[in-house]
N, C-alpha and C positions, 0 to 999 in steps of 0.2 A: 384365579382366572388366567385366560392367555389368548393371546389373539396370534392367529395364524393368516400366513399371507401365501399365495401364488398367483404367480402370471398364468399357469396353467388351466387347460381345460380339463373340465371335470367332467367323465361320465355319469349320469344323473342316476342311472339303477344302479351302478354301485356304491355312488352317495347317500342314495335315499336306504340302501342294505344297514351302510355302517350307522346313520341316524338311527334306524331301528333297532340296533344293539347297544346307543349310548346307555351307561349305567344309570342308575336313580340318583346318583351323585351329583350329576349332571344339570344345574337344577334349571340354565337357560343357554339358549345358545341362539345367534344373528350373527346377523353380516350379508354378505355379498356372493354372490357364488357364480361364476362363467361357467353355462354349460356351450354344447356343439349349437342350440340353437337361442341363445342369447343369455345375458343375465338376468338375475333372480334376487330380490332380497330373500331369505332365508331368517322363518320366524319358528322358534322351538323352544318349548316351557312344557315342561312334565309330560314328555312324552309324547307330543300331540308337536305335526312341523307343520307349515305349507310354506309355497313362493307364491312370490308374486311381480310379474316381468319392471327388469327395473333398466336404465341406461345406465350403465357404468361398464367400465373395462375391465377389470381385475375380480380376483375371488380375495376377500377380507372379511374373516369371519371370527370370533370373541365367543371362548368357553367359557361359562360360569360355574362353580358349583367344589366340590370337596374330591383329593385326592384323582386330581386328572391326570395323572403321569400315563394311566392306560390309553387314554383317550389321545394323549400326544402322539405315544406310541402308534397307535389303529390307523389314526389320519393321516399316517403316510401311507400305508396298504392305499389308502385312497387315490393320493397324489402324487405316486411312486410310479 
């Protein structure tokens, strides 16, 4: 696992792109997500995500799963 952190705002379609290519390795992923029009808890297990509007500041989100070095890699194209 690995937990990623930014102050940053996230655009949400290119968020919601890069979820849709996590690998099957992948097996969960939560946390916290700032987009432009507030934050999000962020729920994702086999493939399948949604939010749901939450009060917090920041984006803190926790990968689960086997062989995520790609997955570290990709999420900065995100947050980059």
């Amino acid at each position: 696992s690995f937990v990623f952190t930014t102050n940053k705002i996230v655009n949400k379609n290119k968020f919601e792109g890069f979820v849709s290519t996590l690998p099957k390795d992948v097996l969960r992923a939560k946390g916290f997500i700032n987009f432009p029009d507030g934050t999000y808890l962020f729920n994702y297990v086999n493939g399948r995500y949604d939010f749901e509007k939450w009060t917090k500041d920041d984006t803190k989100l926790v990968f689960i799963g086997k062989n995520l070095n790609s997955v570290k890699s990709a999420i900065n194209s995100v947050f980059g």
